[in-house]
N, C-alpha and C positions, 0 to 999 in steps of 0.2 A: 304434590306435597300433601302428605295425610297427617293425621294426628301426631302418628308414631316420628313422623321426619320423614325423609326421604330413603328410598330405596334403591341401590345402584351396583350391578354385579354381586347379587346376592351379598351385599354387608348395608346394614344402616348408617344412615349419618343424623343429626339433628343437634339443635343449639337452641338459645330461647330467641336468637336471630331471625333464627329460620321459622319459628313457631309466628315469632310478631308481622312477617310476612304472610302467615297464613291466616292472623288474624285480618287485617288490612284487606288483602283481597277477599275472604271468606270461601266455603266448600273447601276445596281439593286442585288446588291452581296448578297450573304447569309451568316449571320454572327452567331454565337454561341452566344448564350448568356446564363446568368445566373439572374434567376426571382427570388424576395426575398418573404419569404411567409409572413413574419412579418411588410412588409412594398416596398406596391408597389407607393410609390413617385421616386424610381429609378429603374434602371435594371443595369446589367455588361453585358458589352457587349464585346467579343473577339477583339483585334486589332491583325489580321494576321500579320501585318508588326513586332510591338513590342513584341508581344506573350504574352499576358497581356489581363488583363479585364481594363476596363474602365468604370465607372460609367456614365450613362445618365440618367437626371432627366426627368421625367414625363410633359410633356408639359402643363399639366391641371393641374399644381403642389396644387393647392388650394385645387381641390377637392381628392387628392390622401394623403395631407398630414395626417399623424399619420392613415391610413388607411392598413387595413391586407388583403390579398388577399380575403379570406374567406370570411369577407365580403364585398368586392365591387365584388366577381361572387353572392353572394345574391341578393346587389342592383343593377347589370346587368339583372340578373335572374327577379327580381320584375318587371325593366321597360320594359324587354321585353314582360311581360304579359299585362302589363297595357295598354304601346304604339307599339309592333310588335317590328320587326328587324328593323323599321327607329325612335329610339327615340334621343333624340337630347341630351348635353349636360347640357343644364337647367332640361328637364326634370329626367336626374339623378343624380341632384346635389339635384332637389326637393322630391326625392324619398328617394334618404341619410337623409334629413333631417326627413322627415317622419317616417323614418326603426330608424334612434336617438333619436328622441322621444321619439319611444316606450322604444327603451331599456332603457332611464336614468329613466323613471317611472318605467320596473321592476327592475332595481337595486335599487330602493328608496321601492320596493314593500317589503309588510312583509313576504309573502309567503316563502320557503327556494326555492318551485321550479321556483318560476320567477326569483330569484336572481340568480338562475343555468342557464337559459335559457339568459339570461341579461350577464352572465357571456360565456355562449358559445359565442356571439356574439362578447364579447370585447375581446375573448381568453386569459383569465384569472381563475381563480376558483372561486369559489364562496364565501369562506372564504377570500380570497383577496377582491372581490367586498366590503362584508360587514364592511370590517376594514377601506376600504375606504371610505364609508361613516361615519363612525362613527368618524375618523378623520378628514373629514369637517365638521359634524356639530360639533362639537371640535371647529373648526377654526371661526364658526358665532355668 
């Protein structure tokens, strides 16, 4: 635990929860935490004193919302190829949007295997994908 919060797959989290824990122990403590795989806009983090988790939201909350672990180590994964180990926060908000694109065009694709690969991404089935669209264009 540092000033800034915590650090965990390259996104920050921090609270003034998680600061009053580092006040309490003092330096730079090592805390337990628990990573969600369906949604890393928070983490649980141990409070030694209380013996409890404690939810800390994701500092970049924007770009973490409704997002699965799986893929933001993809669009990790992508802008480390594109920009090295120094990419910056724009450039993988710009890469999320890019990595989005493709997928909403193959969920919209008539293919059954882009609709599968569209669906590994949003970690859903692929039978799910298709009813969802076929229930928005319902809704147009």
């Amino acid at each position: 635990l540092f000033h800034y919060g915590l650090e965990f797959d390259n996104l920050r989290y921090n609270s003034p929860l998680v600061q009053t824990i580092r006040q309490r122990q003092g330096g730079t403590p090592r805390l337990a935490i628990r990573a969600f795989e369906d949604d890393i806009s928070k983490i649980a983090v141990l409070d030694p004193h209380l013996d409890e988790f404690i939810d800390v939201p994701a500092v970049n909350a924007e770009y973490a919302a409704g997002m699965n672990r799986h893929v933001h180590l993809l669009v990790c994964a992508e802008a480390r190829k594109r920009y090295g180990d120094e990419w910056t926060l724009d450039q993988l908000r710009e890469v999320k949007a890019q990595i989005q694109t493709i997928v909403d065009a193959a969920v919209l694709a008539k293919k059954t295997a882009d609709r599968k690969a569209a669906a590994t991404w949003n970690m859903v089935d692929s039978k799910q994908v298709l009813e969802t669209c076929i229930d928005e264009t319902a809704l147009q």
